[in-house]
C-alpha positions, 0 to 999 in steps of 0.5 A: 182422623186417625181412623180415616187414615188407617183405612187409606193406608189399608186401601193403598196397600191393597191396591199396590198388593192388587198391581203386583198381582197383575204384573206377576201374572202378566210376566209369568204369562210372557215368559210361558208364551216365549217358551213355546218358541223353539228358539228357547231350548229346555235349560234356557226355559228352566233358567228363565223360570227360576230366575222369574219365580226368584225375582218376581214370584209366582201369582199361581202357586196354588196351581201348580202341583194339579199344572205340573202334573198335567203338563208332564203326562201330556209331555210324555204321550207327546214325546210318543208321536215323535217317535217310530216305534218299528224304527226305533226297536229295529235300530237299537237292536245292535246295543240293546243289551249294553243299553239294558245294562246300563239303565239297570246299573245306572239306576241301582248306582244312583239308588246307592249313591243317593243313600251315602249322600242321604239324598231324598229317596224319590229325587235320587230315583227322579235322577237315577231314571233321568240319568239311565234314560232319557232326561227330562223326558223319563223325569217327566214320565217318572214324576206323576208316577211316584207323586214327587213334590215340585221340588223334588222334580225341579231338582232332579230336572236341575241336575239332568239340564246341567249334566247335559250343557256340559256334555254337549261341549266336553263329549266331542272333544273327549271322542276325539281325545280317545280318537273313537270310530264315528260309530263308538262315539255314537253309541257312547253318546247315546247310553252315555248323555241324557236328553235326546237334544244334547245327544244329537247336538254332540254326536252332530259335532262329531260326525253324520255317521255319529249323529245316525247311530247315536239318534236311533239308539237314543230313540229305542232306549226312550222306549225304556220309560214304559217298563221302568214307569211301571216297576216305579209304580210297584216300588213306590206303592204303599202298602195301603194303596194299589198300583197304580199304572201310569197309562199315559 
């Protein structure tokens, strides 16, 4: 008897461990396929994913080193159809050397920075380059790069998100504090704010004139994540290993 019930017990749990299952699947699957709506901005997606992996779980974890991976390489070959090289150069001629200037001390300043505060070496240059460049799109380029862990990338992408809510509503009320020309806001918010998105949000609020300059710069500075994908490469190689270009 004692048996018999042990084994129905067994069974039940099973079937109830089965039915989490699929409901955690069946929650993760909606929320991706809500996500490809652009109605869902990137830190909305990033809030939703982990209030979901906190509350439900996440039915795939097994995956999710090969998934991110994937997903972030193909983003950035993405990010390249979006953009006209010839465009982008020509117009960024005009800040191109304080844009190398600031990606270059932005970059040893949040190598420094994440050394005092003891940070990890590979989420400080994940933030470092998101920072210098182009948020989460230089993250996404820079990741598969070095090999950093979901952690380490969820971090960095956390921090990159947040910096760029706040600077879509602090940036334009600072310019007009400052009382900037529309064409130095736009070159401030272009070195100065992460993501392209928030660039044009804030510069939009600002101006036409703003939102013009502050685009094409933004685009010639995207352009950044190729020469500094590769330098990553050699840095982070180990001295067992080759280097290993990131060619996508």
């Amino acid at each position: 008897m004692k048996y018999l019930i042990l084994k129905t017990q067994q069974h039940t749990a099973s079937h109830l461990v089965e039915v989490n299952l699929f409901l955690q699947q069946l929650i993760f699957g909606a929320v991706i396929v809500l996500c490809l709506f652009s109605v869902v901005s990137p830190p909305i997606a990033l809030l939703l994913g982990v209030l979901i992996v906190n509350v439900f779980g996440n039915p795939f974890l097994a995956f999710n080193h090969k998934a991110i991976t994937f997903l972030l390489q193909f983003s950035v070959v993405g990010l390249g159809f979006g953009m006209n090289a010839s465009s982008a150069i020509s117009a960024g001629k005009e800040g191109f050397l304080l844009t190398v200037l600031s990606i270059f001390s932005t970059i040893i300043f949040g190598t420094l920075l994440g050394k005092w505060l003891k940070t990890d070496k590979k989420t400080s240059h994940l933030i470092s380059c998101g920072t210098a460049i182009c948020g989460g799109s230089a993250i996404a380029a820079i990741s598969p790069t070095i090999k950093s862990s979901e952690n380490q990338t969820s971090i960095a992408l956390g921090v990159i998100f947040i910096l760029n809510s706040v600077a879509l509503f602090v940036f334009p009320f600072i310019g007009h504090q400052l009382d900037l020309s529309q064409k130095d806001f736009g070159l401030w918010c272009a070195i100065a704010i992460h993501d392209t998105s928030s660039v044009v949000g804030a510069a939009n609020k600002y101006g036409a004139e703003a939102l013009q300059i502050a685009t094409t710069v933004k685009l010639a500075r995207a352009l950044w994540i190729i020469p500094i994908s590769i330098l990553t490469a050699i840095i982070f190689k180990n001295k067992n290993s080759k280097i290993k270009i990131p060619y996508f």
